[in-house]
C-alpha positions in Angstrom: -35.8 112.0 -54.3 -33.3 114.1 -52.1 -29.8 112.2 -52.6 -29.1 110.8 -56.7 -26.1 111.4 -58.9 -26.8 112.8 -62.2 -24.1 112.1 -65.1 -24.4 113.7 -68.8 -22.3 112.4 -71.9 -21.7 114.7 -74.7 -21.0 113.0 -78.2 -19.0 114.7 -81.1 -21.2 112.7 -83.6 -23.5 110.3 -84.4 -21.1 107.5 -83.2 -21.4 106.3 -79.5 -17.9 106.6 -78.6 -17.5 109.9 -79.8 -17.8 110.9 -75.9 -16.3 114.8 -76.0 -17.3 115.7 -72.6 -18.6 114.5 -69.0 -20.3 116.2 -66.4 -21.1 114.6 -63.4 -23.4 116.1 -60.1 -23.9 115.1 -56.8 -26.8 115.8 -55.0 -27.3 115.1 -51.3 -30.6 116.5 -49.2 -31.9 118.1 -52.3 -28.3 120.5 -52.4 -25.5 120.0 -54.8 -22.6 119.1 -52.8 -20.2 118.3 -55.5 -19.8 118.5 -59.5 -16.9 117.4 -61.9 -16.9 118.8 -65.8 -14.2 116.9 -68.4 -13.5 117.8 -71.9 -12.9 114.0 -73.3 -10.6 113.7 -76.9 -13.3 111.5 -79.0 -13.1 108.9 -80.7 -13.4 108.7 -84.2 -12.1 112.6 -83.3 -14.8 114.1 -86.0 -17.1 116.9 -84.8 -20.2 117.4 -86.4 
C-alpha cells in the first residue's frame, strides 16, 4: 500500500461527539506529502 490517507479523531470523553482534535495525513508513493492538525471545541465541552 504506497498511496492511503490516514485520519485520527481525538475525543475529550467517553461521548462520541466529544471530537477535541483531527489530524489528517496524506501519503503518496510511500512519502508524506501533506498533513493537516486541528484543535476541535467538543461537544458536551467536558474533558476527562
Amino acid at each position: 500500500m504506497q498511496d492511503f490517507a490516514a485520519i485520527d479523531f481525538e475525543t475529550a470523553n467517553n461521548e462520541r461527539s466529544s471530537v477535541c482534535s483531527v489530524g489528517v495525513v496524506i501519503v503518496r508513493g510511500g512519502e508524506i506529502v501533506d498533513k493537516f492538525y486541528s484543535l476541535i471545541k467538543p461537544e458536551p465541552e467536558y474533558y476527562n
